[in-house]
C-alpha positions in Angstrom: 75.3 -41.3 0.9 74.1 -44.9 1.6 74.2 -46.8 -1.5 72.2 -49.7 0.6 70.0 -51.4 3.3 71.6 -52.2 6.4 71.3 -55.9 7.7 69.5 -56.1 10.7 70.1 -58.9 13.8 74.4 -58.6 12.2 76.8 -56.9 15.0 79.1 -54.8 13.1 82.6 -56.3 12.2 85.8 -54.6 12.6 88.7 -55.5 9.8 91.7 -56.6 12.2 94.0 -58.1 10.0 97.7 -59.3 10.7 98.1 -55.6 12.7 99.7 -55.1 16.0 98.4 -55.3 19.2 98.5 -50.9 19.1 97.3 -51.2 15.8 94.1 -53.3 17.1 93.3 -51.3 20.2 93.4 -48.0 17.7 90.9 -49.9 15.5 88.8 -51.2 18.2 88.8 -47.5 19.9 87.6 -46.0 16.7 85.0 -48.4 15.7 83.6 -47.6 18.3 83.0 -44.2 18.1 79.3 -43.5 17.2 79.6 -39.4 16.6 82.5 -39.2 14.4 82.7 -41.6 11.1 86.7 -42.5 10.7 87.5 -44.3 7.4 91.1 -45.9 6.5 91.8 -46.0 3.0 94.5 -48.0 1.1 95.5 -47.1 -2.6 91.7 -45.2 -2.8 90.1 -48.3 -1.1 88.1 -48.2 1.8 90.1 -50.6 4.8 88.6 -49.6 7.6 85.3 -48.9 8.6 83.4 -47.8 12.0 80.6 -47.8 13.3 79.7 -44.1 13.1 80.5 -44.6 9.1 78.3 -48.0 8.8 76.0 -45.8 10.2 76.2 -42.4 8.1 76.4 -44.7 4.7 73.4 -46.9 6.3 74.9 -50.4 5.7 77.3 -52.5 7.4 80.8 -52.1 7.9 81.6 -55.4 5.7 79.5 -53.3 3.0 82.3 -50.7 3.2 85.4 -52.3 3.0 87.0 -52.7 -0.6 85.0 -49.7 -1.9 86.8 -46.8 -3.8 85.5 -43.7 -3.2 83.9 -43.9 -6.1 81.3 -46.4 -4.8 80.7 -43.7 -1.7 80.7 -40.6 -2.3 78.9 -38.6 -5.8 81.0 -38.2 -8.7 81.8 -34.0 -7.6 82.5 -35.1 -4.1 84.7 -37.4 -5.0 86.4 -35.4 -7.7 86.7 -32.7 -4.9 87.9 -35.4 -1.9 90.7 -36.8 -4.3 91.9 -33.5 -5.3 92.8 -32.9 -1.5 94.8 -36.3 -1.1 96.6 -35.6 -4.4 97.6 -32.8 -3.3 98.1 -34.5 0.7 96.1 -31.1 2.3 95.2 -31.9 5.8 92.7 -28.8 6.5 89.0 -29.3 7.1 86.4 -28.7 4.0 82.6 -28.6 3.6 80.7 -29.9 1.5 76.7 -31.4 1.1 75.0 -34.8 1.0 71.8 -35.9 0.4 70.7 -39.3 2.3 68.0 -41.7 0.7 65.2 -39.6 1.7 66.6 -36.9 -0.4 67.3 -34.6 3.1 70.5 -32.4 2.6 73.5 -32.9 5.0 76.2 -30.6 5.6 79.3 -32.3 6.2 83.4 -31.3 7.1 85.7 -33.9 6.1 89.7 -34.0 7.3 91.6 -36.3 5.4 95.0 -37.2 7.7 98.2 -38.3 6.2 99.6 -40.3 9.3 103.8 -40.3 9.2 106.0 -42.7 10.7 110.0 -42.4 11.2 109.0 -39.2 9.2 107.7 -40.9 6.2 104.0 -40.2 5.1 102.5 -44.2 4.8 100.4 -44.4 1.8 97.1 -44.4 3.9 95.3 -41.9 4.6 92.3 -41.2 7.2 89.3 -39.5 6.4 87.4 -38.0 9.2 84.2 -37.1 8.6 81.7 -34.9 10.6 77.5 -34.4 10.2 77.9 -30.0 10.7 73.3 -30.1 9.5 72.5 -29.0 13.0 75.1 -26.7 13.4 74.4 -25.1 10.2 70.7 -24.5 10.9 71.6 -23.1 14.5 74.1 -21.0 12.5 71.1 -19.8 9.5 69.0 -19.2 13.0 71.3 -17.0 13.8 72.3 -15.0 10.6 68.3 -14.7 10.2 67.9 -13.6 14.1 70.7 -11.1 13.4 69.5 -9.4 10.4 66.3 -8.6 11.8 67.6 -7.7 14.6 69.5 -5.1 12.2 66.5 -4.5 10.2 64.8 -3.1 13.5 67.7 -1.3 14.6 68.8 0.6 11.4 64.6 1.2 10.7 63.7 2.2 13.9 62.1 5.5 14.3 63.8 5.7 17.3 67.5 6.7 17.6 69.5 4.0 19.1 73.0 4.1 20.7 75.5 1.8 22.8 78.1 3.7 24.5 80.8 2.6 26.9 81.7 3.5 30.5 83.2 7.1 29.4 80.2 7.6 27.1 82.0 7.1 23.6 79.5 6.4 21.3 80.1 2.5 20.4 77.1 1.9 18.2 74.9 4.8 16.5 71.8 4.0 13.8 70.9 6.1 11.4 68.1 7.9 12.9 70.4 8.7 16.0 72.6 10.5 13.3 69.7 12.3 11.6 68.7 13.7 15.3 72.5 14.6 15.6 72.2 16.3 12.5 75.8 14.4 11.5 76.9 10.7 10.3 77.3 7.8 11.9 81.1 7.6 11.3 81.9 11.2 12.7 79.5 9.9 15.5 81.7 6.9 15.9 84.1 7.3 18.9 82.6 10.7 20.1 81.6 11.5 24.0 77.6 11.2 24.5 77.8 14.5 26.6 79.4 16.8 24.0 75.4 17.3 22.7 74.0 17.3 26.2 72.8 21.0 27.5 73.8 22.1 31.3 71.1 20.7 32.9 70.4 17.0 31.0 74.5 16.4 31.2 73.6 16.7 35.3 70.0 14.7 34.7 72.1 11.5 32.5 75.3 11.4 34.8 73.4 11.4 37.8 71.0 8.4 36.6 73.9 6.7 35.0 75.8 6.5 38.4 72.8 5.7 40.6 72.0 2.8 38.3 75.4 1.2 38.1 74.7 1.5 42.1 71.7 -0.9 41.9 69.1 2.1 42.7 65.5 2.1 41.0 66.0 5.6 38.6 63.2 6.1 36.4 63.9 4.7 32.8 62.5 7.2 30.2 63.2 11.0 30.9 63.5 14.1 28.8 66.9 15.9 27.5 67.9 18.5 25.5 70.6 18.1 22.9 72.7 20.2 20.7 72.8 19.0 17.4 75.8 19.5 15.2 74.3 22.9 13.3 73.7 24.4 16.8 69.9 23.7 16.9 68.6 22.4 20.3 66.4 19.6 20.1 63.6 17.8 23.3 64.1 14.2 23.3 62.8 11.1 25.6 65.7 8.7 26.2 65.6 5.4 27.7 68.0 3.6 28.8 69.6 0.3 30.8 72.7 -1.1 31.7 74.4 -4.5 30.5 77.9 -6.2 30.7 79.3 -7.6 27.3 81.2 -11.3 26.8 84.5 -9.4 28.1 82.6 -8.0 30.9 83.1 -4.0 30.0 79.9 -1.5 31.1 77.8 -0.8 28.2 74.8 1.7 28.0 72.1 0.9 25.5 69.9 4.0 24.8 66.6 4.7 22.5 66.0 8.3 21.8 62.7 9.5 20.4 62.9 13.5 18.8 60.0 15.0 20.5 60.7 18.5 19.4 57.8 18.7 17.2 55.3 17.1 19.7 56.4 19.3 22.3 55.9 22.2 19.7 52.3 21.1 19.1 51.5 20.6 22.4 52.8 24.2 23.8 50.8 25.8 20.4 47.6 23.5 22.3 48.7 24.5 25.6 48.7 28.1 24.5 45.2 27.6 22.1 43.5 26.5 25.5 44.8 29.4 27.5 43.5 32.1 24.8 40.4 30.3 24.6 40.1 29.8 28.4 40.5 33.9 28.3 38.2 34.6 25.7 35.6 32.3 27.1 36.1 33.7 30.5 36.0 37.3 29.9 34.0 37.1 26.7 31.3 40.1 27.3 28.8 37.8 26.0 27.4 34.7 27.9 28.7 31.3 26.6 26.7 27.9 28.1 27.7 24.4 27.0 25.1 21.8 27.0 25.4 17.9 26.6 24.1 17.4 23.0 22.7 14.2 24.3 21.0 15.0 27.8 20.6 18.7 27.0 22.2 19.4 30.7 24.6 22.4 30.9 28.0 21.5 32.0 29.8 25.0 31.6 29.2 28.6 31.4 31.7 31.6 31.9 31.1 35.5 33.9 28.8 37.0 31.7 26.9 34.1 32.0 26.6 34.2 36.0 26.1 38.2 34.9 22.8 37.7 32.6 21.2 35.0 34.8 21.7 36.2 38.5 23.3 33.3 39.6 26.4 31.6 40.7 27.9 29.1 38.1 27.3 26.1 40.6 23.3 27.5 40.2 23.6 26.5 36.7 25.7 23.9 36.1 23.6 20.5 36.0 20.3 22.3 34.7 18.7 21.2 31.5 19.1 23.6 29.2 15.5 24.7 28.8 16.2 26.2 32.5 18.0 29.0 30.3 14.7 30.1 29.2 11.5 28.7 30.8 9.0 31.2 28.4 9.8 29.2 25.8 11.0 25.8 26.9 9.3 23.5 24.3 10.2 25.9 21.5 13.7 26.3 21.7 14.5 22.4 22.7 13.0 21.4 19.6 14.7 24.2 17.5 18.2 23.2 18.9 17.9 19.8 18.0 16.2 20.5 14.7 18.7 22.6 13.4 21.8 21.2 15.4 21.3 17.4 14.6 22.4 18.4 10.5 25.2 21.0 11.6 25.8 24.0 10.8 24.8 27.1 13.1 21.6 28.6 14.0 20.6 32.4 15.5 17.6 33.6 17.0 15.7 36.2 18.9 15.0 34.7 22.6 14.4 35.7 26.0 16.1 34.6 29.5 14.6 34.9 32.5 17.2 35.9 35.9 17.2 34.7 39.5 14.7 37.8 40.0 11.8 37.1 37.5 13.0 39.5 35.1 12.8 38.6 31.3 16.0 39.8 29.0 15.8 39.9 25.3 18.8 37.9 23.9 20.2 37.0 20.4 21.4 33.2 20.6 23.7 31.4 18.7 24.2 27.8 18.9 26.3 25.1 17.1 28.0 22.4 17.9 31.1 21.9 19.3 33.3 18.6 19.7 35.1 18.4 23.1 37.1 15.7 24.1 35.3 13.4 22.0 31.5 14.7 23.0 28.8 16.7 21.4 28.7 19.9 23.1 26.1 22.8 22.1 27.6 26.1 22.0 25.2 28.8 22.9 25.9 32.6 23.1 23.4 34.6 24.5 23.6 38.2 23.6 22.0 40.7 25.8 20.3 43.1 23.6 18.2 45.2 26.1 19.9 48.1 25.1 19.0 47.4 21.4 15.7 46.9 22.2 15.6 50.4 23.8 17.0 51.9 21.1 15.0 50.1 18.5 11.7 51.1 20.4 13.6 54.7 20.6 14.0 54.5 16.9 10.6 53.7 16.0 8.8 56.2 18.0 11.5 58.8 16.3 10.3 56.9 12.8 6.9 57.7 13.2 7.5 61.1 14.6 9.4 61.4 11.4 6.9 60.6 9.1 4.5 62.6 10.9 6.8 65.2 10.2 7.4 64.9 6.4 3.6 64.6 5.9 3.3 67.7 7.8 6.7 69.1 5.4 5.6 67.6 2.2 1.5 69.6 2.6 3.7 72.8 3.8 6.1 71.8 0.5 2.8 71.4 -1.6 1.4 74.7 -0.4 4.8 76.3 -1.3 4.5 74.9 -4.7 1.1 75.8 -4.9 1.9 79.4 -3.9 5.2 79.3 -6.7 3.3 78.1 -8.9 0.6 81.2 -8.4 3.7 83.6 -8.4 5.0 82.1 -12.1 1.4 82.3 -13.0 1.3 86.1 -11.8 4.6 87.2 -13.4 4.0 85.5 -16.5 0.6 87.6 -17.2 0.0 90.3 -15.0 3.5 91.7 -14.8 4.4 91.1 -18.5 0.9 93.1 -19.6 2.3 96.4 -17.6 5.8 95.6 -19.1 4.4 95.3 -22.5 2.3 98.7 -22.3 5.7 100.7 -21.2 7.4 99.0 -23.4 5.3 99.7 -26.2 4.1 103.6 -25.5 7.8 104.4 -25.1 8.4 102.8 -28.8 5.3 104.8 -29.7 6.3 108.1 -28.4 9.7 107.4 -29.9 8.4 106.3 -33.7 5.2 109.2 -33.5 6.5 112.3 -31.6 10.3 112.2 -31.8 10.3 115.3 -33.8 8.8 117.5 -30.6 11.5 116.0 -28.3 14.9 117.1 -27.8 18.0 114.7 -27.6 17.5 114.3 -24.1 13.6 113.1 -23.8 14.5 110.8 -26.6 17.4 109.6 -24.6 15.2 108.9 -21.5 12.5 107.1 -23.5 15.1 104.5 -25.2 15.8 103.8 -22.1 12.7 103.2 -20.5 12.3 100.9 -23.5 15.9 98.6 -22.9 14.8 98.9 -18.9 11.4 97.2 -19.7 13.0 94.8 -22.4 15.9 93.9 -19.6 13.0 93.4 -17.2 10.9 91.0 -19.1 14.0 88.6 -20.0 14.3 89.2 -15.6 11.3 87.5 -15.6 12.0 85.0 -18.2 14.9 84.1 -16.3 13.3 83.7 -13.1 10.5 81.7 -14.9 13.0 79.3 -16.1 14.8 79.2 -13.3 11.2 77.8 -11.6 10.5 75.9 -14.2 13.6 74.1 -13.4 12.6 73.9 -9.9 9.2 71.4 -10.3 10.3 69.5 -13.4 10.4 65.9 -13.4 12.8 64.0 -14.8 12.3 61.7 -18.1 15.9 59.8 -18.3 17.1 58.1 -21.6 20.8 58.1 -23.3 21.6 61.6 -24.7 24.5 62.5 -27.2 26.0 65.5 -25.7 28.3 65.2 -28.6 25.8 65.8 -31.2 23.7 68.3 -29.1 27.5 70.1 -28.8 27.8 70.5 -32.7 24.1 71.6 -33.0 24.5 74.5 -30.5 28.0 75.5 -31.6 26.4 75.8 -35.4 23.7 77.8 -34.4 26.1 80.3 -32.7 28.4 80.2 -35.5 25.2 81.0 -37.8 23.9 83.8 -36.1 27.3 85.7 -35.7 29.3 84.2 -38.6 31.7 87.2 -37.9 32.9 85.6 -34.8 35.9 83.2 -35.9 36.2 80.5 -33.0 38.3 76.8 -33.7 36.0 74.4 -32.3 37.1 71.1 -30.7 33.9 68.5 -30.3 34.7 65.0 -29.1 33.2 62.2 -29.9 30.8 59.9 -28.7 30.2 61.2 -25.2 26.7 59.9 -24.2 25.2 59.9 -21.1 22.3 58.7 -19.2 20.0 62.0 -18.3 16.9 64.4 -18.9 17.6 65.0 -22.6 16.0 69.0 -22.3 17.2 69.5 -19.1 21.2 68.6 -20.3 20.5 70.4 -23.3 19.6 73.5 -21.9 22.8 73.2 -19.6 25.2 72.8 -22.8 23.1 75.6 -24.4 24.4 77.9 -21.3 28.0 76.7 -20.9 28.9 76.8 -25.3 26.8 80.4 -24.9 28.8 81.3 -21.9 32.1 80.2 -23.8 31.1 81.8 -27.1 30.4 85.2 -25.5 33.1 85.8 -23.4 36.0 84.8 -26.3 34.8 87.4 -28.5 37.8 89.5 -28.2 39.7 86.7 -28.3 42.0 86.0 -31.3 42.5 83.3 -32.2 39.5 82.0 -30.4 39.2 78.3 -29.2 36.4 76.5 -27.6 36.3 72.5 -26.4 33.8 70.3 -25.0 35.6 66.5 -24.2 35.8 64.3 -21.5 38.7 62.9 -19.2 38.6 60.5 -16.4 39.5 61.3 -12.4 39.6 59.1 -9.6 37.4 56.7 -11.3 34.8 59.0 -12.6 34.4 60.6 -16.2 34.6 64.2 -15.8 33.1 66.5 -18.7 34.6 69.9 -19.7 33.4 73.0 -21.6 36.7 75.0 -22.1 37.6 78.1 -23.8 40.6 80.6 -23.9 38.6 83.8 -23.6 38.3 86.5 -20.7 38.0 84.7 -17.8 37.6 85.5 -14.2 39.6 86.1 -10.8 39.1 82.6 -9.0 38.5 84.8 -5.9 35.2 85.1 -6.7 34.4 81.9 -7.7 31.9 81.1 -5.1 29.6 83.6 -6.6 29.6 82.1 -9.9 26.8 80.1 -9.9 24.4 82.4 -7.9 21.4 83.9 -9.4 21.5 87.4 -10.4 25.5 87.3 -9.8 27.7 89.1 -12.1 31.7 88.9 -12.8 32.1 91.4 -15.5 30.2 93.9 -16.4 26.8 94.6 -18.8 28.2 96.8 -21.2 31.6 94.4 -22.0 29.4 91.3 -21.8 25.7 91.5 -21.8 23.4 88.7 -20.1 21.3 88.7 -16.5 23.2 86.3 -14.3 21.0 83.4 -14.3 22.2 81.0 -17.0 24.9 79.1 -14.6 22.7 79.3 -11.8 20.1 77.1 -13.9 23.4 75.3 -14.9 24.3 74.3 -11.7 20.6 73.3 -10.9 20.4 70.8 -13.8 23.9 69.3 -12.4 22.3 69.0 -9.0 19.2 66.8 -9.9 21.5 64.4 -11.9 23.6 63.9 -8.6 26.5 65.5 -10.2 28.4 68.8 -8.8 30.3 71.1 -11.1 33.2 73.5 -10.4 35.3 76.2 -13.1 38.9 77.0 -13.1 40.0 80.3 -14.8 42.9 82.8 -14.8 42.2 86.0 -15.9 43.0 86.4 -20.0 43.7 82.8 -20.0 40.5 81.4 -20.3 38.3 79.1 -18.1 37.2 76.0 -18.1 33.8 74.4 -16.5 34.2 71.1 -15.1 31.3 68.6 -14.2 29.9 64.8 -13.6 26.7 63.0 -13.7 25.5 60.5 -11.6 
C-alpha cells in the first residue's frame, strides 16, 4: 500500500490539465470522493489521482501522479492487475493488501476501459474498493452458520422445518433416526403421514389456533409411526415464523421419549406392587426417620398388631413401638444400622390394651426419595411362642418317656440276656443227655432191638441234634441283637474268596464257576459283614447243588446314585410270591429233606443289613436262579 508519509497542513491537488470543461467537472466530482479510490492511468502511469486514493496509499495526490503501477501496488498484484488490462476485462476481482502496520486489507478492483465514437482511449480507470469490513461481517457469518449447523445436525433432539401443507422442508439427522428413514426420503414428505389418529387431531388443531394468534401450549406429547411400523412417544415443540419471501414455516424439536416413558410406567408399576405388598403384607412394616427416629409410615397389619389407627402412630418416636425395651432397641438400631447391612431380633410390642406380643424384627435401611428410612418388620410370633412352649413341655414329656423306655429296654435286655444264659446251659445239658443215651442205646444194645426201635432212637438223636443248632440259631440271632458295632474298611472281596474256598474244600465234589470282583471295600462291622457273606455264598452254594453247570457271583453295580452289592447264583430258586417271608426267622421255602438248614441264616442276614442302614431285597424265578441284592449306609 502506501509507499510514504503524507504531508500534513498541504490541500490535496487535483491534475487538471488542458481538459475540457466536462472533463474538469468529472475530475473535480471524483476527487472528491472519499469512499471510493478512482485512479486514471495513461500508458501504465498513474494521471489522476483522488482523494479516496491519496488516502488509501497514505500520501498525497502529487505523490501519485507519474507512478507506474509498479511503484503502487506489490510485484504479484501488479503482475495480476496488468494481466486484466492486457487482456481489457472489465469484471470486478479481489485481492489483499497489507498497509504500513502490516494489517491485511481485502480489496475489489474494476479496471474500466472508457470508449468514445466507439473506440476504446488508451486510458483506463481503476476503481478500487476497501471490502475488510465486509469480509469480517461475511467470516461472522460463515462461523455463526456452521455452528449453527453443528447444533442442528448434533442435537439430540430431532429438528424439522416444514411448510404451510406440512412437507418436511428441513430434517436433521436425529429426526431421521426417530423416523427410522433418511433425510432424503424424508425430504418433501407430509409431517402427518407418521402422526397416529389422535396426535394428527392434537398438531392440526394447535397449528391452526396458533397461526390465529391464540396462546396453545408449546411442548406436548405425540405418537408417531416410524417407517418399520413401530410406534414411538415423543415431546414436540414447536413455533411459527415467516421467511424473507414471507411463506408460513413451522420449526419443530422432537425429543424420543419412548424409553423414558418405558422406565417410568416399569416405576409406575414397581410402586403399585410395592404399595400392594406393603399394604396387605401380613406382617407389620413401620418406617422411621433414620435421623429423628419418628415413624412416618406403617401399613394394616401394623394398625392390626398395635391396636391403633395409623394416625395413632404416625409422628411417634420409634421407641413408642416398644416401651419394655426403649433404651435397648434405640441403641441396637443405630448400632447395627449406621454400618448397613440388616439386623433381626427377638422383641416385644406392647398394643393400645397393655398387652405384650412377642415379635421377630427386622430392620435395615431403606433410601426414599433421597432420606434414610429404617425399615422395620415386626413379626407376630405368638403362635410360635405357643407352640414352642407346646414343644417343650412335649420334649420333656418325651424324655421322661425314653428314660422310662430305655430302664423297661434295659430290663428286657437284662431278661434276654437271662433267657440266652438259660438256653445256652440248662437246655443244652438235657439236650446233651438224650442225645447221648439214644447214641448209647444205639452203639450198646442195638442187637436186642428190632429195626423199628432202632429207627425211633436215630431219630430221637437227629431231633435233639436239630434242636441244639435251634438253639444255636436263636443264640446268634441274640447275639446279633445287643452287639455293638466296631466300624473300619472291610474287603468283602477277599472275605468272598476265603468263604467260597472253604466251601469248595469241604465238598470238592461240588463243581461251581465262581465269579469274585475285585476290590469292593466297604466301611462296616468286619464280623458282623462277614457273617452276612458267610450266609448268602452258603445260601448260594447249597441251593445250586443240582445245578449243572453251576455259577455263583458276588460284584457290585451302581443305581440311582448308590452302589448296590449282589450275591447271585443260577440254582433252585424260589416263587417271588413268597418273598416276603424270606427273611423271617424259622421261615422255610423248600423243604428239609432237598435242602437242609433251620431258617435263620437270612433272617440274621437281613439284621446285619439293618444296623448298617442298608435294606436288602432278592429276585428269583424258579430254576433260574436268584439273586440277593443289598446297600450299606
Amino acid at each position: 500500500m502506501p509507499q510514504q508519509q503524507k504531508k500534513k497542513g498541504k490541500k490535496p491537488k487535483t491534475s487538471a490539465g488542458s481538459k475540457s470543461d466536462l472533463f474538469s467537472t468529472n475530475c473535480q466530482i471524483c476527487s472528491e470522493l472519499t469512499s471510493e479510490v478512482i485512479l486514471f492511468i495513461n500508458d501504465g502511469k498513474c494521471s489522476f489521482a483522488n482523494v479516496a486514493a491519496a488516502n488509501f496509499f497514505d500520501c498525497q495526490i502529487e505523490d501519485l501522479i507519474g507512478k507506474d503501477l509498479g511503484q503502487l501496488f506489490p510485484e504479484k498484484e501488479k503482475k495480476v492487475l496488468k494481466e486484466k488490462i492486457t487482456a481489457k476485462i472489465e469484471e470486478p476481482f479481489e485481492m489483499t493488501l497489507f498497509d504500513r502496520a502490516g494489517e491485511k486489507h481485502y480489496i475489489r478492483i474494476i479496471v474500466h476501459f472508457p470508449k468514445k465514437k466507439e473506440k476504446i482511449i488508451p486510458q483506463q480507470i481503476i476503481t478500487i474498493q476497501d471490502i475488510t469490513g465486509y469480509k469480517k461481517v461475511l467470516n461472522r457469518l460463515h462461523n455463526s452458520e456452521e455452528i449453527y449447523r453443528s447444533i442442528v445436525e448434533n442435537s439430540v433432539e430431532g429438528m424439522i422445518i416444514v411448510d404451510e401443507n406440512y412437507r418436511f422442508i428441513f430434517v436433521n439427522d436425529e429426526m431421521a433416526k426417530i423416523l427410522k428413514s433418511t433425510r432424503e426420503e424424508l425430504i418433501g414428505r407430509d409431517f402427518r403421514e407418521f402422526l397416529t389418529g389422535e396426535s394428527l387431531e392434537i398438531v392440526s388443531d394447535r397449528y391452526k389456533r396458533r397461526q390465529k394468534g391464540e396462546d396453545v401450549p408449546k411442548r406436548y406429547e405425540i405418537e408417531v409411526t416410524r417407517t418399520d411400523g413401530e410406534k414411538r412417544r415423543i415431546l414436540l415443540s414447536s413455533t411459527i415464523y415467516h421467511d424473507s419471501e414471507g411463506n408460513v414455516r413451522t420449526v419443530s424439536l422432537l425429543l424420543d421419549i419412548t424409553e423414558k416413558k418405558k422406565a417410568e410406567e416399569k416405576l409406575l408399576q414397581s410402586e403399585r406392587k410395592f404399595r400392594l405388598i406393603f399394604e396387605n403384607s401380613l406382617d407389620a412394616i413401620f418406617w422411621a426417620d433414620a435421623e429423628t427416629d419418628t415413624i412416618i409410615n406403617c401399613n394394616k397389619a401394623a394398625e392390626k398388631l398395635l391396636e391403633r389407627k395409623r394416625e395413632e402412630i404416625i409422628g411417634k418416636a420409634q421407641t413408642f413401638l416398644h416401651p419394655q425395651s426403649k433404651k435397648f432397641y434405640s441403641e441396637m438400631f443405630h448400632q447395627y444400622l449406621e454400618v448397613g447391612g440388616e439386623i433381626e431380633e427377638e422383641g416385644e410390642v406392647e398394643t393400645k390394651t397393655g398387652k405384650i406380643i412377642p415379635v421377630i424384627i427386622t430392620a435395615t435401611i431403606v433410601r426414599v426419595d433421597g432420606k434414610s428410612i429404617i425399615q422395620g418388620i415386626f413379626k407376630d410370633i405368638t403362635k410360635q411362642k405357643r407352640a414352642e412352649e407346646q414343644l417343650r413341655k412335649l420334649n420333656e414329656e418325651l424324655e421322661q418317656r425314653v428314660l422310662e423306655r430305655t430302664h423297661q429296654l434295659q430290663e428286657l435286655n437284662k431278661e434276654l440276656e437271662a433267657f440266652a444264659y438259660s438256653v445256652s446251659h440248662d437246655l443244652r445239658a438235657p439236650l446233651r443227655s438224650i442225645s447221648g443215651f439214644s447214641r448209647i442205646v444205639i452203639d450198646e444194645c442195638s442187637e436186642q432191638l428190632n429195626g423199628k426201635s432202632r429207627d425211633y432212637l436215630h431219630r430221637i438223636e437227629n431231633a435233639s441234634i436239630q434242636m441244639e443248632k435251634l438253639i444255636n440259631g436263636l443264640l446268634e440271632l441274640s447275639r446279633l441283637t445287643r452287639t455293638e458295632l466296631h466300624f473300619s474298611e472291610v474287603d468283602l472281596s477277599t472275605i468272598a474268596k476265603q468263604h467260597l474256598a472253604k466251601l469248595q474244600q469241604e465238598e470238592p465234589k461240588h463243581n461251581v464257576k465262581i465269579n469274585v470282583e475285585e476290590g469292593i471295600k466297604v466301611h462296616g462291622d468286619k464280623q458282623l459283614l462277614e457273617t452276612m457273606l458267610w450266609n448268602l455264598l452258603e445260601n448260594a452254594w447249597k441251593f445250586t447243588k443240582n445245578k449243572t453247570p453251576a455259577e455263583i457271583t458276588f460284584g457290585k453295580e451302581q443305581k440311582d446314585g448308590k452302589t448296590i452289592y449282589y450275591v447271585r447264583d443260577n440254582g433252585a430258586g424260589f416263587n417271588m410270591n413268597y418273598k416276603e417271608k424270606l427273611f423271617q426267622v424259622f421261615q422255610r421255602l423248600h423243604s428239609t429233606k432237598e435242602f437242609p438248614g433251620i431258617g435263620i441264616g437270612l433272617a440274621n442276614v437281613r439284621r446285619i443289613v439293618k444296623k448298617h442302614g442298608g435294606e436288602i431285597w432278592a429276585e428269583s424265578k424258579e430254576g433260574e436262579g436268584t439273586t440277593f441284592y443289598f446297600h450299606l449306609d
